[in-house]
N, C-alpha and C positions, 0 to 999 in steps of 0.2 A: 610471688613477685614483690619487690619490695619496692614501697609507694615515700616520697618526698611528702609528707602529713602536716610540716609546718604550717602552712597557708592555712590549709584546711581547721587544724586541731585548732588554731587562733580563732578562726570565726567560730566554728562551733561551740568550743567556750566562752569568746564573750559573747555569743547572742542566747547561747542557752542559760550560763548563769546570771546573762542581763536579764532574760525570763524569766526567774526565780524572783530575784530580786527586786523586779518592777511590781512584779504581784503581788509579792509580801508588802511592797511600800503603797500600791494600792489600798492594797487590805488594810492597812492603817492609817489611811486617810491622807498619808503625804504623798511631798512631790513622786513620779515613779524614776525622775531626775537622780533622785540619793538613790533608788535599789542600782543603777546603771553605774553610779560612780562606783559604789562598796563592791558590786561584782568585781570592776574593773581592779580592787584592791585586793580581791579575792586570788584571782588569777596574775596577779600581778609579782613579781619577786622579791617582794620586802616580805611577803607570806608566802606557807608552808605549803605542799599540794603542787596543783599544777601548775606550770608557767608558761604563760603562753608569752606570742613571741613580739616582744615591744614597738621592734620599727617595723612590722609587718602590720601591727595593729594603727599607727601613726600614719602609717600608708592608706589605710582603709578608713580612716577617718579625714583624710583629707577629699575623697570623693565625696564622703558626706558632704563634706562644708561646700564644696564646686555644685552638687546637686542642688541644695539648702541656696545657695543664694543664684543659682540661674531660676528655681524660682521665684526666688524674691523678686529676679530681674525682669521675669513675665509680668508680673503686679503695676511695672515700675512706666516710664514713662521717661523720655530725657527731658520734656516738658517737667513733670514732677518731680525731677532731682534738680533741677536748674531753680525752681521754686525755692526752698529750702535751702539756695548755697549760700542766700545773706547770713543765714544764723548757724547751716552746718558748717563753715570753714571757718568762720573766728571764733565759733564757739569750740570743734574739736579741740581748733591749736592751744587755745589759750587753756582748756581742760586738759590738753598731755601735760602743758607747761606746769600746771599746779602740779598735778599729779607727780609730774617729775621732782620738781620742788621739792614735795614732803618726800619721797623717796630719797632726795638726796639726803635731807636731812636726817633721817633714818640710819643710810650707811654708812653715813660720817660717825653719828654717836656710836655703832658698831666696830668703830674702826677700821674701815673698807678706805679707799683711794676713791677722790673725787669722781675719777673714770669710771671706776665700779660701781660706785652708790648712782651716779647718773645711767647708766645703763641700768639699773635695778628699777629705777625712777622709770624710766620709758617703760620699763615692762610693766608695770603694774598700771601704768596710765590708757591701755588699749583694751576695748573690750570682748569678749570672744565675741564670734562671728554666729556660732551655731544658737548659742543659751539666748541672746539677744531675740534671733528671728524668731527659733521653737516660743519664747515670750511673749514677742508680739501675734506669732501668726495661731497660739493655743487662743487670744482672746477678742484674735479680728480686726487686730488694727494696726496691718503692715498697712491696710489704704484709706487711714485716716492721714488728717496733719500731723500727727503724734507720731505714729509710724515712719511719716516721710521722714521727719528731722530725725527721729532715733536712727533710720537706715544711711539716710546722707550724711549724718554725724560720724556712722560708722564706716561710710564709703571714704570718705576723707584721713580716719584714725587708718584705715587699710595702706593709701596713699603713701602716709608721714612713715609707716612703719617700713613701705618697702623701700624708701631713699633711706631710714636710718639703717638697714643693714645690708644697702649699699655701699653704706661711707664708712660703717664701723671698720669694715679691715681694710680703709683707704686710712682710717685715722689711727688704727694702731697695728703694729706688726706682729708677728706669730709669738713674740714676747713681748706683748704691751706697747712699743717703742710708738713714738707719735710721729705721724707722717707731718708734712711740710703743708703749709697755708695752698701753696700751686697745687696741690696734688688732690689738696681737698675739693676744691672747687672745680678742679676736670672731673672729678668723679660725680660730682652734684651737674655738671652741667649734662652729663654722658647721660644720669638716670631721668633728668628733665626732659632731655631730646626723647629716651624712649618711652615714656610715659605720654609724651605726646603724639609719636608715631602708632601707639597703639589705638588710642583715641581716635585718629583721624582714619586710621588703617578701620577699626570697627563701625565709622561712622559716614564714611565713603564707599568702604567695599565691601566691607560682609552686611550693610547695612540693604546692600542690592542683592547677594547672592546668597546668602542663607535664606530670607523669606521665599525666595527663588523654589528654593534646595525643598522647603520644609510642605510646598506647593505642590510638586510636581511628587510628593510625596505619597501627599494625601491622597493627590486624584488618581493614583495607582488603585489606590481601594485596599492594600491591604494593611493591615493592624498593626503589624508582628514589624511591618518595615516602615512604619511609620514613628513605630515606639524607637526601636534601633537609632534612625535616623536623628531623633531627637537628643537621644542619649550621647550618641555620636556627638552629635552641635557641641553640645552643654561640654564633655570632655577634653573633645577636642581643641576647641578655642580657648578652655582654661589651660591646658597642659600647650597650646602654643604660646598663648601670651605670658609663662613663667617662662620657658626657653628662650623665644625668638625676642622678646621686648624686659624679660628680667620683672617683668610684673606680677603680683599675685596668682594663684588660683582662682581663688575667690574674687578676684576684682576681673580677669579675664570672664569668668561665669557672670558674674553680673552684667555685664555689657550685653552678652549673646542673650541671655535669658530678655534683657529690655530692648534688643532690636527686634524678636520675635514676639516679643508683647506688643508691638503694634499692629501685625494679623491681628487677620480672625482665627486663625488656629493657638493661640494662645494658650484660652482655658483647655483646652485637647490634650496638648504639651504639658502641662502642669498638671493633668491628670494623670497621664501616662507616666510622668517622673514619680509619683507620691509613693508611692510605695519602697521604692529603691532609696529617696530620700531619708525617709524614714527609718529604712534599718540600718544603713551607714551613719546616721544622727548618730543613733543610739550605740553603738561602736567607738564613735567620737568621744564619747563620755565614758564608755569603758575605759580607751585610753590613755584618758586621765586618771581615774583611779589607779590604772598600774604603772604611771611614773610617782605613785604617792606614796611614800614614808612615814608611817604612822609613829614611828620613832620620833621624828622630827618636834610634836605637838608634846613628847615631855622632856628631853633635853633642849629645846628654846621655846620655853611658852608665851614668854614674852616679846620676845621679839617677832612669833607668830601671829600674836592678839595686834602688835602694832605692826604688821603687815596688813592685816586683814580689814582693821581700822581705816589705814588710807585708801583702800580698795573699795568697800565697803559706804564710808561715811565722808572722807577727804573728795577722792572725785566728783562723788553724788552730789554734795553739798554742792562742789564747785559746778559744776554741771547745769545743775536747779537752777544757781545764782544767776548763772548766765542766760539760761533761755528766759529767766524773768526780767532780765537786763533789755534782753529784747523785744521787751513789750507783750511775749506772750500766755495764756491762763497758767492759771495755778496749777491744772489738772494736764496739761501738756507738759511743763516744769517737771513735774512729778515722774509722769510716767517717762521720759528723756533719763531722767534722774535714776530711778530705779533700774532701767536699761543695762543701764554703762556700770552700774554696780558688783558685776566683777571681771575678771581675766581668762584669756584662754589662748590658742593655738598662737598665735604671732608672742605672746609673752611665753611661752615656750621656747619659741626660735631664735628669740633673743636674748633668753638665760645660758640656751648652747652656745649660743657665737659670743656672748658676753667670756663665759666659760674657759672656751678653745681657743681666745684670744690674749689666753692669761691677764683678762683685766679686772672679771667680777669673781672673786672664791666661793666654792660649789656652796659652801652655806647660805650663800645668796639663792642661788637657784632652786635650794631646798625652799626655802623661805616664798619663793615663788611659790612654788609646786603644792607648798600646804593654805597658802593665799585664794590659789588658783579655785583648789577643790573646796575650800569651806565658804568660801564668794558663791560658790557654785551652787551650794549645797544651801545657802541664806537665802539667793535670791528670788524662786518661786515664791518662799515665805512673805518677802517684800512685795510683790504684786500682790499677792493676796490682800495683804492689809492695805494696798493701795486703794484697791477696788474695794475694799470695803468702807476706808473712808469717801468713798466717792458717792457710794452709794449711802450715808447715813450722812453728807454734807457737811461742807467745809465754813464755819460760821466768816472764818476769815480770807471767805474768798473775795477779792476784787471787783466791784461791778462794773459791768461793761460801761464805759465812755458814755452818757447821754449823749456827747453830741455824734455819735458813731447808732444810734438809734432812733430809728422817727416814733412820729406817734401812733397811739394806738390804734392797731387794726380793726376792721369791723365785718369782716370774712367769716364764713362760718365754717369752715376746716382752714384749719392749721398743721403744715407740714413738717416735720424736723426734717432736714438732712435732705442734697439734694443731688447723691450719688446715682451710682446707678441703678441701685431701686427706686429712689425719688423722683429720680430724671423723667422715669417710665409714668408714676404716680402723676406729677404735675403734669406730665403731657397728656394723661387720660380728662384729667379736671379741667386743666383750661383749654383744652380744647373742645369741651362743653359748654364755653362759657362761663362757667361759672367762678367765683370770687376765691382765689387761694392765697393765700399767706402762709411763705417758706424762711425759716430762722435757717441761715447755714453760716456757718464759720471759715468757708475759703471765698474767699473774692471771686475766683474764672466759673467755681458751681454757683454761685452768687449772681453771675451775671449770664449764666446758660438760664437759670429760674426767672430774671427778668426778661431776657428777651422773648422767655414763653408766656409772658403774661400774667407773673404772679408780681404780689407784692411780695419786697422782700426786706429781711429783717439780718443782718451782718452780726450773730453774735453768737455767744456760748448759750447752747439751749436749757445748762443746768441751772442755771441761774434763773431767779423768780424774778426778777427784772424783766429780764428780755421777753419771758414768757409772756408776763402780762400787756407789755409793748404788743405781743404779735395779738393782743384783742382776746387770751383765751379765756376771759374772764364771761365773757358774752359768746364763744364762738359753739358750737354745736359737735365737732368732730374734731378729736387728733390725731393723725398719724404718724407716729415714730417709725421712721424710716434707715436711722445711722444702725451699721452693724455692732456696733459696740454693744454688750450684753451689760456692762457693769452701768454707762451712761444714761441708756436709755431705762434702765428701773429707776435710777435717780429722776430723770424726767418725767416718768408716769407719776411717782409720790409727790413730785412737786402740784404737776398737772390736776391731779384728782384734790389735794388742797385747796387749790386756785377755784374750781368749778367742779364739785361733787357730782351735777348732771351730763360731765360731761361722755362723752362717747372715746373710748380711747380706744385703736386699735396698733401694735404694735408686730415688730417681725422678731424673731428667733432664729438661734442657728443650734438649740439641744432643747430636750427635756427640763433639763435643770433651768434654764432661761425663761420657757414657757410657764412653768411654774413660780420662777422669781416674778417673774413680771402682773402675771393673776393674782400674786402675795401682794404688790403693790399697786394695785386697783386698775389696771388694765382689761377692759371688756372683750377686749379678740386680739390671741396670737397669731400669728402668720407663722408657721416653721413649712418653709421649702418645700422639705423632703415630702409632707403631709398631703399637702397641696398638692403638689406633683404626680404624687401616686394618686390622689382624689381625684383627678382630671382625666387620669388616662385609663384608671378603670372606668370613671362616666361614660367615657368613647367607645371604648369596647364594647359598653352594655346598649349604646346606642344603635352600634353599627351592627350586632347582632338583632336586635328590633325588629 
């Protein structure tokens, strides 16, 4: 009987030669990032061998990204993205703006049409959706403040992207021609109305009937329709709000993911997606490798290296510039910065509309396309070395405000971070009475640690400043509490400088951490899993007794 194999043959080559490839790039110590992209070059039609099938794979990697950020959206809170709209909305605009800027000036020297080089400009200024989260969420800090602002910087880049390919074939016709001043501005009003009717629509009514849906779910009891159901939520509200409201995917997913993040079935949900997330991710990135022309990198190498440049170093720079504009650390600056440092799926979808609109020549879109992937392929590189300068200290970092810090404490455990591991910690202590002093960096966890009784200390915990402010010079026990792996080794080396006798105990989320943290004088790991399992085998041996 003869079988319709396209679907099929696609997945099964990019997830098996992504399997090849992530292993080999294991096995050599890099990202497994690059084996996922080279596969995708592998199977892709600019090379010899098989060819699997382009828009089938572009298909499949857009559930990735809907999966990929209705998780994000569990994490999220509307509390938590309303926090971060001072600095994510003047900061995204004013970072396309650059962005756009040196693009423009890029395709002018090219010889492209104003129209073109500015549409080349937009694409290069927007950052993927997937390399941004997989970044944050490999190192723990989709629910830091770092995180928030790189996720709401990107929720907003999502926004601006889906009104400019609204308007582009309101502003130009199926040959370039430029539509009229009226025509533009009905069509800006048209994507304003429904951007808002989406909003109000997920914030009024599915804000009551999903958590409903996801309830009446669970207390069925079974598994298998609970997973469904969720999956269900997560695609279906992405795939209505691109139809019914003309808005993203991924901006649809995110909404649904952060109404059911205020359950308690939350973490359930985002366990039950992981896995499905995850191999459409990596599909996403195949995808890109087989729109990639390897050709492209020696008939224009130049104008390659300065694509990649503005992607790369141009945004970044501006990016930095701006979160430090707004008052906040060096090490937030950074990691924002790094984030946004390079391109993917919406710079795609605006090199075709640019394209098929005859207004940007496909050398442009080449030029995208090898931007895209060597951004891609740089930026693990770049956290790394973030996080190593974080953890080897920044001699020129900024100290915190004195007058944003009291005096020194005289408590004899001192807490970092006063998340929801902290939260738990501080309520164990003062509710003993006894004397705690908590550093945290957000003002409302800042003020959950007050109202329980602690002193408290408003600042960046890697700095030897605040540390000694919060008394640890005299104090008897530390506990590092923030999920960050790279921050909190920093804090331990600083810590164990400050007071050699001190007691430091801190938490983990791998091996690798546990053992970075013991390298930097830390007296007791805490890793979850260890614990976890340590508890309930105790019980078991109890209750057999």
């Amino acid at each position: 009987m003869p079988h319709d194999t396209t679907l099929i043959g696609t997945v099964v080559a990019g997830l098996g030669v992504a399997f090849l490839m992530g292993a080999l790039a294991h096995r050599l110590r890099i990202s497994p990032i690059a084996g996922y992209l080279l596969a995708g070059v592998m199977v892709g039609p600019f090379t010899p061998g098989f060819v699997a099938d382009t828009d089938l794979a572009l298909q499949l990697a857009e559930i990735g990204v809907i999966l990929l950020m209705f998780g994000v959206g569990l994490h999220f809170s509307l509390k938590d993205l309303l926090s971060v709209r001072k600095i994510a909305v003047p900061g995204a605009i004013l970072q396309i703006a650059v962005a756009t800027a040196l693009g423009v000036m890029l395709g002018l020297w090219l010889g492209w049409s104003l129209a073109g080089a500015a549409i080349f400009g937009l694409a290069l200024s927007v950052a993927s959706t997937v390399v941004l989260l997989r970044a944050l969420q490999a190192r723990d800090m989709v629910e830091t403040e770092k995180g928030r602002i790189a996720v709401g910087w990107l929720i907003v880049e999502d926004l601006a992207m889906v009104l400019a390919l609204v308007l582009l074939p309101a502003m130009f016709g199926s040959r370039g021609d430029e539509a009229n001043g009226a025509g533009l501005l009905q069509s800006a009003g048209i994507v304003l109305v429904k951007v808002v009717a989406f909003v109000a629509f997920m914030l009024i009514v599915a804000r009551r009937v999903l958590p409903w849906v996801l309830h009446w779910v669970a207390h069925s009891g079974s598994r298998e329709l609970f997973r469904l159901a969720v999956l269900a939520i997560a695609l279906g509200v992405a795939f209505g709000a691109a139809v019914v409201f003309d808005v993203s995917f991924a901006l649809g997913a995110f909404f649904a993911g952060m109404i059911l993040g205020e359950t308690q079935l939350s973490r359930r949900a985002a366990e039950e997606t992981l896995p499905l997330r995850d191999a459409f991710a990596v599909l996403f990135f195949v995808s890109v490798g087989m729109l990639f022309d390897p050709k492209v990198l020696v008939e224009q190498p130049l104008p390659v290296l300065a694509t990649v440049a503005i992607i790369v170093f141009g945004k970044s720079l501006a990016a930095y510039a701006l979160v430090r504009a707004f008052g906040h650390p060096n090490q937030t600056a950074m990691t924002v910065a790094v984030s946004l440092a390079q391109i993917g799926e919406f710079s795609f979808i605006l090199a075709g509309l640019g394209v098929d609109l005859k207004v940007m020549p496909e050398e442009a879109r080449d030029l995208i396309l090898a931007g895209s992937i060597l951004s891609i392929l740089f930026n693990p590189i770049f956290f790394t070395l973030m996080v190593k300068r974080i953890r080897a200290g920044e001699p020129g970092e900024i100290e915190t405000d004195e007058a944003d810090v009291p005096a020194p404490c005289n408590a004899g455990v001192v807490l970092i971070g006063y998340g929801r591991v902290g939260s738990h910690i501080g309520g164990l202590i003062c509710g003993r009475g006894e004397g705690l002093t908590v550093i945290e960096d957000q003002k409302d966890m800042a003020a959950a640690a007050e109202a329980a009784g602690a002193t408290v200390i408003i600042g960046d915990a890697t700095k030897e400043s605040v540390l000694r402010k919060a008394g640890l010079d005299t104090a008897q026990t530390l506990l590092v509490a923030i999920p960050e792996g790279a921050e909190a080794g920093a804090i331990v080396r600083r810590a164990r400088a400050i007071n050699p006798g001190l007691v430091i105990v801190a938490r983990a989320h791998s091996d690798e951490e546990v053992d970075d943290l013991v390298r930097r004088g830390a007296d007791h790991v805490v890793m979850a899993e260890r614990e976890t399992a340590s508890r309930m085998a105790e019980r078991a041996m109890l209750a057999r007794a």
